[in-house]
C-alpha positions in Angstrom: -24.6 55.1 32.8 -22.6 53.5 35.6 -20.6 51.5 32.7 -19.1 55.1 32.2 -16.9 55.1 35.2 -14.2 52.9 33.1 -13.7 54.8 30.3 -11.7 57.9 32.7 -10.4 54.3 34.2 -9.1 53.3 31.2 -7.6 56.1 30.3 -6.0 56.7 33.3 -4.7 53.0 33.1 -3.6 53.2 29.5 -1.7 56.8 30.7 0.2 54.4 33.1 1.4 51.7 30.9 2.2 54.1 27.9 5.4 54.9 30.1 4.3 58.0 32.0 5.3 59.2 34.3 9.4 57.9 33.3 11.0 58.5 36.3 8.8 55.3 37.6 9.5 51.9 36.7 7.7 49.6 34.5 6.0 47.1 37.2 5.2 50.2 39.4 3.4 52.2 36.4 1.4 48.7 36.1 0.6 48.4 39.2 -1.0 51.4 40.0 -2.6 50.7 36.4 -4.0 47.2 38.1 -5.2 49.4 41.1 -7.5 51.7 38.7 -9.0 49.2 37.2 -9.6 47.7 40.8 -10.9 50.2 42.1 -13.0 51.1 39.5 -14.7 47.8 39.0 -15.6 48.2 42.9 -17.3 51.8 42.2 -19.3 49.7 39.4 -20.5 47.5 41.5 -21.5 49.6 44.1 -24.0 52.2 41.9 -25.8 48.7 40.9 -29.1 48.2 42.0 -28.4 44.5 43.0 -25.4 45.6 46.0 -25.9 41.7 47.0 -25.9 39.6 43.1 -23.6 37.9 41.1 -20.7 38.9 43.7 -22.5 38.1 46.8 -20.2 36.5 49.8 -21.6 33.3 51.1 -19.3 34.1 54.3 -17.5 36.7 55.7 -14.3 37.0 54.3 -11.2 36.3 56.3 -7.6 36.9 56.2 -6.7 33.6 54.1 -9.5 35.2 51.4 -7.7 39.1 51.4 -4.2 37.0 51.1 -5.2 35.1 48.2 -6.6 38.3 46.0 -4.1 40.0 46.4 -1.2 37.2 45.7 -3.5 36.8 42.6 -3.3 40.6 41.8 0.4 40.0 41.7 0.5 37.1 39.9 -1.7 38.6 37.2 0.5 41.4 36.9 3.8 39.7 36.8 2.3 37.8 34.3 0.8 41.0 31.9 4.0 43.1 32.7 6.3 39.7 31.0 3.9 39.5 28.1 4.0 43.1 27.1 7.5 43.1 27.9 8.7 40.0 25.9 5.6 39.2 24.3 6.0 41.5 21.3 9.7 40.6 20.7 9.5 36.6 21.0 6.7 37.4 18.7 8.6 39.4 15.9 11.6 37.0 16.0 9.3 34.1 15.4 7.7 35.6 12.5 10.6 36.3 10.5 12.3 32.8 11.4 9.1 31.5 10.3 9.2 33.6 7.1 12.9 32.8 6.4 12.1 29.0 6.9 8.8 29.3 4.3 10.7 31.5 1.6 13.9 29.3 2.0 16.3 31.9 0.7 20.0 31.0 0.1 21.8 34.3 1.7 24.2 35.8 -0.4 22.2 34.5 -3.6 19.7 36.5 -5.2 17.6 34.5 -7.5 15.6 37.8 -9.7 14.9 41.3 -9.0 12.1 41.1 -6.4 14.8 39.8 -4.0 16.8 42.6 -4.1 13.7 45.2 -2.9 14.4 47.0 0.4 12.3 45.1 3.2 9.4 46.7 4.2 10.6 47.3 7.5 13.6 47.4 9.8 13.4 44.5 12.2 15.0 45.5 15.6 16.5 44.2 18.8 18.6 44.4 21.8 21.5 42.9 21.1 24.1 46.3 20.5 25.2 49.3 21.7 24.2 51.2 18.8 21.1 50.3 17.4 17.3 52.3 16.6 14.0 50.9 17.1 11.3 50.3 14.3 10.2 54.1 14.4 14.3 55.2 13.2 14.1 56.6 17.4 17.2 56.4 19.5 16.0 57.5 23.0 18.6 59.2 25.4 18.5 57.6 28.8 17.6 60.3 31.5 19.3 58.1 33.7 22.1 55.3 33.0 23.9 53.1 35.0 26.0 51.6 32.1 28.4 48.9 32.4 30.1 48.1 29.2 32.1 45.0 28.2 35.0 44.6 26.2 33.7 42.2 23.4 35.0 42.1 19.7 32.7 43.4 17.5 34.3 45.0 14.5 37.4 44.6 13.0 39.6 46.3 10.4 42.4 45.1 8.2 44.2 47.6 6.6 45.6 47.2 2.9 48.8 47.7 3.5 51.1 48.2 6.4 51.7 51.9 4.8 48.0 52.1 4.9 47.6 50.4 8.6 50.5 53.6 9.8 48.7 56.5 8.0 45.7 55.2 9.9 47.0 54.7 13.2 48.3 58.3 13.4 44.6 60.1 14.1 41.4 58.9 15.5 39.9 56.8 13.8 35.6 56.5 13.8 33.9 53.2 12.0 30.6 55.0 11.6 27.4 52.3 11.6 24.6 54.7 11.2 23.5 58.8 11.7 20.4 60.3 13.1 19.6 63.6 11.7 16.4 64.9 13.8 16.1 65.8 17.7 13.8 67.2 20.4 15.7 67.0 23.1 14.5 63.2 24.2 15.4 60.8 21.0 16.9 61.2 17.9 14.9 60.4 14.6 15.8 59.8 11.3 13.6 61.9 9.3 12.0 61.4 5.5 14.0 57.7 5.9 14.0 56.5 1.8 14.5 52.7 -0.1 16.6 52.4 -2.7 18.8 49.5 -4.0 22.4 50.4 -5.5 24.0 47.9 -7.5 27.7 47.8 -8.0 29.7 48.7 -11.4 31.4 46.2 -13.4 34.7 46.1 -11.1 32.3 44.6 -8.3 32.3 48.1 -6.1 29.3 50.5 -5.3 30.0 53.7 -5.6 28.3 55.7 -2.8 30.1 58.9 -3.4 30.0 61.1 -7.0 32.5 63.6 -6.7 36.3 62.9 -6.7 38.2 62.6 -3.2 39.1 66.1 -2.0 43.0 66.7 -2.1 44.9 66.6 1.0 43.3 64.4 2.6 44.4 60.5 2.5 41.9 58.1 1.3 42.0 54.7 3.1 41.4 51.1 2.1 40.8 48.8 3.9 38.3 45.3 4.8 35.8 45.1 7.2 34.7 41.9 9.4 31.8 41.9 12.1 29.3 39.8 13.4 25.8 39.2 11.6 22.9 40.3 13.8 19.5 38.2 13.3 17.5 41.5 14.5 18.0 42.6 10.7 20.0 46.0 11.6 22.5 44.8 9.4 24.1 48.2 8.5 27.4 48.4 6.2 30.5 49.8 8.4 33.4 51.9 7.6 35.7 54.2 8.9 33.9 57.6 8.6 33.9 58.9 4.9 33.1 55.8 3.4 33.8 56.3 -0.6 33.2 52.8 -2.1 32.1 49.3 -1.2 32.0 45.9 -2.6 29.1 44.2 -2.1 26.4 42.1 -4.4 23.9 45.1 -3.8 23.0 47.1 -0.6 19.7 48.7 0.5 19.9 52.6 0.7 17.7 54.3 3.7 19.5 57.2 4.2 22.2 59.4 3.3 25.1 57.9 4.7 22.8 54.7 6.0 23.0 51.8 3.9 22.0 48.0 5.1 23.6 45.4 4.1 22.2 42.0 2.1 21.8 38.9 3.6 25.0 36.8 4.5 25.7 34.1 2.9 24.7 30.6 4.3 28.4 29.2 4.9 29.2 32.4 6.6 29.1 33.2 10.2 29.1 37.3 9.7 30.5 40.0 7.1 34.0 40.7 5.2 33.7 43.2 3.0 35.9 45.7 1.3 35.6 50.0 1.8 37.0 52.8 0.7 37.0 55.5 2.7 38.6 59.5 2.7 37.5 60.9 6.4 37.7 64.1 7.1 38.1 65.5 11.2 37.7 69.2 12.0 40.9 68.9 13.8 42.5 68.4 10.3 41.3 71.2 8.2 42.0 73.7 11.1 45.8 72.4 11.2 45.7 72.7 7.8 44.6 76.7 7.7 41.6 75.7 5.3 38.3 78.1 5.6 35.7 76.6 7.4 31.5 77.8 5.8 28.9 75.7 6.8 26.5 74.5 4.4 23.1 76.4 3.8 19.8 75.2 2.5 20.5 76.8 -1.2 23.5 74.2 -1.5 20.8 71.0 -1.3 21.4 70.1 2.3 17.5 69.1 4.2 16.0 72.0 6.0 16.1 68.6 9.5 19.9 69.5 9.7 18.8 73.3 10.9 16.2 72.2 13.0 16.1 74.1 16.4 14.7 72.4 19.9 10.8 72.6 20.0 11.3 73.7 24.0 11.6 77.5 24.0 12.9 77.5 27.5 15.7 75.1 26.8 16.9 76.9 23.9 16.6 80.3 25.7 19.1 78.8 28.6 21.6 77.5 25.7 21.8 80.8 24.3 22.2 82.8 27.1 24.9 80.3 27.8 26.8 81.0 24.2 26.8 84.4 25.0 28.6 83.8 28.2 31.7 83.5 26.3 33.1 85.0 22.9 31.7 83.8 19.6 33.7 84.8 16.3 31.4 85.1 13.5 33.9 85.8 11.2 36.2 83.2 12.8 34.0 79.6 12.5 37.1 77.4 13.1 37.4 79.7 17.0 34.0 79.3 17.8 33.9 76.1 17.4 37.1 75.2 19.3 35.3 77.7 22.2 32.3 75.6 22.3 34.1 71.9 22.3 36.8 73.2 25.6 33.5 75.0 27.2 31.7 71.9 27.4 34.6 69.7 28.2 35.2 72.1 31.3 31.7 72.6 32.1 29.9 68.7 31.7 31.8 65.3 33.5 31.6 62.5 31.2 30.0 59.8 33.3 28.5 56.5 32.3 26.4 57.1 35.5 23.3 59.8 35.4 21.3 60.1 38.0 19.0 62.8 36.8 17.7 63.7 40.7 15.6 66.6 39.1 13.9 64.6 36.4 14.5 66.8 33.6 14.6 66.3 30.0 18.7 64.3 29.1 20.0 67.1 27.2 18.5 69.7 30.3 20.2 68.0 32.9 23.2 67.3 30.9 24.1 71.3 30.4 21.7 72.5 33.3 21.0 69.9 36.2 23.3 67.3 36.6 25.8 68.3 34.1 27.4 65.1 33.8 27.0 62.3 30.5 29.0 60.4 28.1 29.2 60.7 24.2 26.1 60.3 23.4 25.0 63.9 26.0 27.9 65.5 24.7 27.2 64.8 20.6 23.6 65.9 21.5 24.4 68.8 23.0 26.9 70.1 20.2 24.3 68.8 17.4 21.9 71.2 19.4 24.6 74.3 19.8 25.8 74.1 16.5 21.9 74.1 15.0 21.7 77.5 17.3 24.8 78.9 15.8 23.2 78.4 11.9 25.7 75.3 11.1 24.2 72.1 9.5 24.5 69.1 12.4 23.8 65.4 13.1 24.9 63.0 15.3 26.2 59.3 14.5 26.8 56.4 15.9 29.8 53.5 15.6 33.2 53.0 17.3 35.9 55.0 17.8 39.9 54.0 19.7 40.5 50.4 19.4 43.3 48.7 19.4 46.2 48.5 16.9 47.6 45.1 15.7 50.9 46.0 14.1 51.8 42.9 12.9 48.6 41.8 11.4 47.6 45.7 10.4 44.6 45.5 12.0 42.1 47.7 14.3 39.9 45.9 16.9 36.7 47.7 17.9 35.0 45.9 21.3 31.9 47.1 22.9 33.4 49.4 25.6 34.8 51.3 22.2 31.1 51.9 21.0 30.5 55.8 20.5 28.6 58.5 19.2 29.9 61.9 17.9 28.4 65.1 16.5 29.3 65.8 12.4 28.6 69.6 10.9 28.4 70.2 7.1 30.8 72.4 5.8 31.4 73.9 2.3 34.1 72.1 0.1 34.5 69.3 2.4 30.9 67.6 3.2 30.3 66.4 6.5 32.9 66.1 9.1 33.8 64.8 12.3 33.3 67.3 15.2 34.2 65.3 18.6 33.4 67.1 21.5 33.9 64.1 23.9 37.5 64.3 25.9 39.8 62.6 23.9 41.4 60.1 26.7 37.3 58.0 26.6 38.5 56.6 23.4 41.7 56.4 23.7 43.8 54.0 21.0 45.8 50.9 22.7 48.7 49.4 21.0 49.0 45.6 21.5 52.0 43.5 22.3 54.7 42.3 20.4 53.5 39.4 19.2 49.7 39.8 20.5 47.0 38.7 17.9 43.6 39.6 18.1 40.8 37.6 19.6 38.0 35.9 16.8 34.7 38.1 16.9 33.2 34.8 18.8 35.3 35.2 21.9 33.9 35.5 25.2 34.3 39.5 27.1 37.7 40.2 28.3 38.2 41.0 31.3 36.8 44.7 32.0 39.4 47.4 33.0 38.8 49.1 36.9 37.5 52.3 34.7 34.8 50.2 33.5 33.8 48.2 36.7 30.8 49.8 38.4 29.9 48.0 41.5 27.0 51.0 42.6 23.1 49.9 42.5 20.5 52.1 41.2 19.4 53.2 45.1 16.2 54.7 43.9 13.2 55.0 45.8 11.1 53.6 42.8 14.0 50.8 43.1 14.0 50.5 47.0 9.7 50.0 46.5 10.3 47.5 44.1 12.5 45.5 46.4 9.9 46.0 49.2 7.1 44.7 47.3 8.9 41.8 46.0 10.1 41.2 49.6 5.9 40.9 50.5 5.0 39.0 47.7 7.7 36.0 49.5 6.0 37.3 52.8 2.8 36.3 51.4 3.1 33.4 49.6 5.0 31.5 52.9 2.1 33.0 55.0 -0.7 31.3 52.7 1.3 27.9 52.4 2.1 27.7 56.3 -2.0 28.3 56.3 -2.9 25.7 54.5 -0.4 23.4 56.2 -2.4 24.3 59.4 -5.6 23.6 58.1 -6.5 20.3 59.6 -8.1 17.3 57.4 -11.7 17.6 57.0 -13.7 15.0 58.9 -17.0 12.7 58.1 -19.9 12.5 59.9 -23.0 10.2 59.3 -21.9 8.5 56.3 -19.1 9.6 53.5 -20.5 13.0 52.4 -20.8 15.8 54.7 -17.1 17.4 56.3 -17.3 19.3 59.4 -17.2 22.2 56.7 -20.1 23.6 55.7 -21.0 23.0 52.4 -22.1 26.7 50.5 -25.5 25.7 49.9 -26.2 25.3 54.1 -24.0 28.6 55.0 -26.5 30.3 52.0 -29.6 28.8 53.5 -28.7 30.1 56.9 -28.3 33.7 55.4 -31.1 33.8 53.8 -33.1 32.2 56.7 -32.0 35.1 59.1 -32.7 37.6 56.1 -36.6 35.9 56.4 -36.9 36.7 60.1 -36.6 32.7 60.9 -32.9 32.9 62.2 -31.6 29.3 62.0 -29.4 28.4 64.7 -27.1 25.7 65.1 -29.2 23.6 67.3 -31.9 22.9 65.2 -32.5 20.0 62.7 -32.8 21.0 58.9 -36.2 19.3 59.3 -37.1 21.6 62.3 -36.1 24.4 60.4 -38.3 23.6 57.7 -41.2 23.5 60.1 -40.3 26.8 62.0 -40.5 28.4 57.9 -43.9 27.0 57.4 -46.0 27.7 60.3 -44.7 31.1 59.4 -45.9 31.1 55.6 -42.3 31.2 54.0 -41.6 27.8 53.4 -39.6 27.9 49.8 -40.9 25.4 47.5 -37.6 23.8 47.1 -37.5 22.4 50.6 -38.4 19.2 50.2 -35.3 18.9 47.1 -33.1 20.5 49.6 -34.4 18.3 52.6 -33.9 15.1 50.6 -30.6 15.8 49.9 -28.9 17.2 52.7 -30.3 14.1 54.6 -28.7 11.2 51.7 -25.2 12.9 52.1 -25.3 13.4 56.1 -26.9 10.5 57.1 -26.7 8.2 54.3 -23.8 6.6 52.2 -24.7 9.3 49.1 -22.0 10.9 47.8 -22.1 14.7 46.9 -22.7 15.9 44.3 -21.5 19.6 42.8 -23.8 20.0 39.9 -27.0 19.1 42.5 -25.7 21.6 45.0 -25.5 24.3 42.4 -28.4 24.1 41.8 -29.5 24.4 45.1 -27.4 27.4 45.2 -29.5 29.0 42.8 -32.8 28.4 44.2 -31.8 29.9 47.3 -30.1 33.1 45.7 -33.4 33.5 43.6 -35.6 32.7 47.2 -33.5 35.3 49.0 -33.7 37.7 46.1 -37.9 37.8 46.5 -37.9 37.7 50.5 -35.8 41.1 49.8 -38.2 42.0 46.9 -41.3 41.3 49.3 -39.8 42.9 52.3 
């Protein structure tokens, strides 16, 4: 029955390293996860009906003893925490390098039809600003401290200089990906689908079926980025993409398409899109009617989904009614909603979170402060309150405008996220709510060219230098127990350099330590009633045991060889004084048994 105290322990434990509760780091959740485990190992130990077995002390423990245990605690926990931290990802990145190797496949070249298959999986990393774990989650930080650099990662080369001006007169947003369900922590992509499209006989894939809506210009234009080994290999375009040439692509999702596999001369991607996007702004300037989509016109029930917290969407609410909502007048309300947010939330790349609550809670109700991805969130959420299809994606949006060579160049600072609401007759559009000056468009010299995608980070503007340290508590602990762990380690080696050479006596075995088996014998002596004091000869000892009628039958064994390694030239020997050991654990045991 006592074997049932670790399954609460292990629950408890596994509660810990699952990642509750969040506002704690990793190495403390593990550590108090180490402690449970500790402690409850002790309580099993103690309901046993041996208290003195297997883990019976053959001295009293001293300081040197309590330092070691709990340097090895540490150790063993740095060591667990850096496996399950790395571990898993070392792992997956050696697998598919090993699969790559064993299938030997020429990128770019597909050799029959099974090649061409969507994987069976999306391999994942860390390496972008942008990217979704295995599960299709983006999490929203509850607290950021972010720090972004200004490294190449996408450009564009318009197809004409007439094209490159049309496009440099709005915003312009390369979307990568979208993520279509929320509950208030992560997005999700929901009912995620495979399907491989293969282009048409003029080389492009077609990925939209109706014809371009009039009014709005349609650009062309070539795309060049970077390939990632993490497999999130996702085709890029300015939002709206319409067409794409490529050998195939892999369909997961509307609007989500992954790329094939470069090509083995090539460092990254250059492709060709077609695209005709479409910005709220625009259709409002333009006096169209604005209807958002309903279910009856095809669009996935996810797009309507409300928050599963009650309370949360009972405080947005009450907040929309604070202020005047048209109805009849879509194109208002949403205008209301994008300047009440801009005037209400501070785009930060710093949250705090000091009340712990859920990111989009403290975005609108705590901290109120965020950056794009907060504010596309919060929208997606509003807008899903309000009855209008929503989802928020993911890319870049300002960059900087190359005249000369007609091209746009996206760095990571530029990395963004905005909200995009279905409307009738025009499909899904853009719907920014993030203050326009955050991705601002830069115009580069005359005669400035743009940098190749392998060049290092330019130097990061004053807006994007963040000197401040996460000044936690949970941070501040950290630093304190890292602090002791040094503490402890110079401690234990400035012990041992004390500890003084141990010195023969008699003849080459015995130190002026006591070897285990004589500081057991004494123990168990004293347990027998026969104390054995220093004084007194092993020999004499043995006599004092039998005039008293507990002389162990091993004494002669223990006499002989105690005597060779003290007073003779024997050397010791560890597998003889195990043994010994033994005997008098198993001697001790029926003194206590016959007591």
């Amino acid at each position: 029955m006592r074997n049932l105290i670790f399954i609460p322990a292990i629950a408890m434990s596994y509660v810990f390293l699952s990642g509750w509760p969040e506002h704690m780091s990793s190495w403390m959740r593990s550590g108090i996860a180490a402690a449970i485990i500790g402690i409850a190992l002790l309580l099993w130990r103690s309901t046993g009906d041996q208290k003195k077995g297997f883990f019976s002390s053959l001295r009293k423990p001293n300081l040197l003893d309590y330092l070691f245990a709990g340097i090895t605690v540490l150790l063993l926990e740095f060591f667990f925490m850096t496996m399950f931290t790395y571990g898993p990802e070392l792992g997956r990145d050696l697998s598919y390098r090993v699969e790559d190797w064993l299938r030997e496949v020429k990128y770019g070249e597909v050799a029959n039809e099974k090649e061409k298959q969507p994987p069976e999986h999306l391999r994942h990393g860390n390496d972008g600003n942008w990217l979704w774990n295995s599960h299709y989650q983006r999490q929203i930080p509850k607290r950021a401290n972010h720090r972004p650099l200004n490294r190449p990662e996408v450009f564009i080369t318009a197809s004409s200089a007439d094209q490159a001006q049309l496009m440099n007169r709005q915003q312009i947003y390369v979307r990568a990906f979208m993520l279509n369900h929320f509950d208030g922590d992560s997005w999700y992509l929901a009912n995620p689908i495979k399907r491989v499209l293969d282009p048409s006989k003029d080389g492009f894939i077609r990925l939209k079926s109706r014809p371009p809506i009039q009014g709005f210009p349609v650009y062309y234009h070539t795309i060049t980025h970077s390939y990632h080994d993490n497999g999130q290999n996702v085709l890029l375009g300015i939002h709206g993409a319409r067409q794409v040439k490529q050998p195939y692509i892999t369909r997961i999702a509307p609007d989500i398409y992954l790329l094939p596999p470069k090509k083995a001369d090539q460092d990254g991607y250059d492709y060709e899109v077609a695209s005709q996007p479409i910005l709220l702004d625009q259709i409002i300037s333009r006096g169209g009617r604005i209807i958002p989509g309903t279910p009856d016109e095809g669009l996935d029930a996810v797009y309507f989904d409300t928050l599963p917290d009650e309370l949360l969407r009972a405080k947005m609410v009450a907040w929309l009614d604070d202020f005047a909502i048209s109805e009849d007048n879509l194109a208002a309300t949403l205008i209301t909603i994008r300047e009440a947010l801009r005037e209400r939330c501070e785009y930060s790349l710093k949250v705090e979170n000091p009340e712990n609550l859920s990111p989009l809670d403290n975005f609108l109700f705590g901290e109120r402060k965020g950056y794009c991805e907060h504010f596309a969130s919060a929208t997606a959420s509003l807008c899903r309150e309000l009855g209008i299809p929503s989802r928020i994606a993911f890319g870049w949006a300002g960059g900087k405008y190359y005249e000369e060579s007609n091209q746009f160049m996206f760095v990571s600072a530029d990395a963004h996220a905005w909200t995009e609401i279905y409307l009738r007759d025009y499909g899904w559009v853009v719907f920014d709510t993030t203050a326009p000056d955050q991705n601002r468009r830069q115009i580069a010299g005359s005669g400035e060219t743009p940098p190749p995608l392998t060049e290092p980070p330019l130097e990061e503007t004053p807006e994007q230098q963040y000197t401040e340290y996460n000044q936690s508590p949970w941070f501040m602990l950290a630093c304190i127990m890292g602090l002791g762990t040094f503490a402890l380690s110079l401690l234990v080696f400035l012990k041992f350099r004390s500890i003084p050479p141990r010195t023969r006596s008699g003849g080459t075995g015995i130190a002026s330590v006591e070897p285990d088996y004589m500081r057991l014998f004494r123990m168990a002596c004293t347990r027998s009633g026969c104390p054995y004091p220093d004084h007194r000869t092993l020999r004499q000892q043995m006599i004092a045991l039998e005039k008293r009628g507990i002389l162990p039958i091993f004494s002669n064994v223990l006499l002989d060889y105690h005597n060779r390694v003290v007073y003779g030239d024997a050397e010791r020997d560890s597998k003889a004084e195990k043994s010994l050991v033994r005997h008098i654990k198993l001697w001790q045991h029926q003194i206590k048994k016959a007591a």
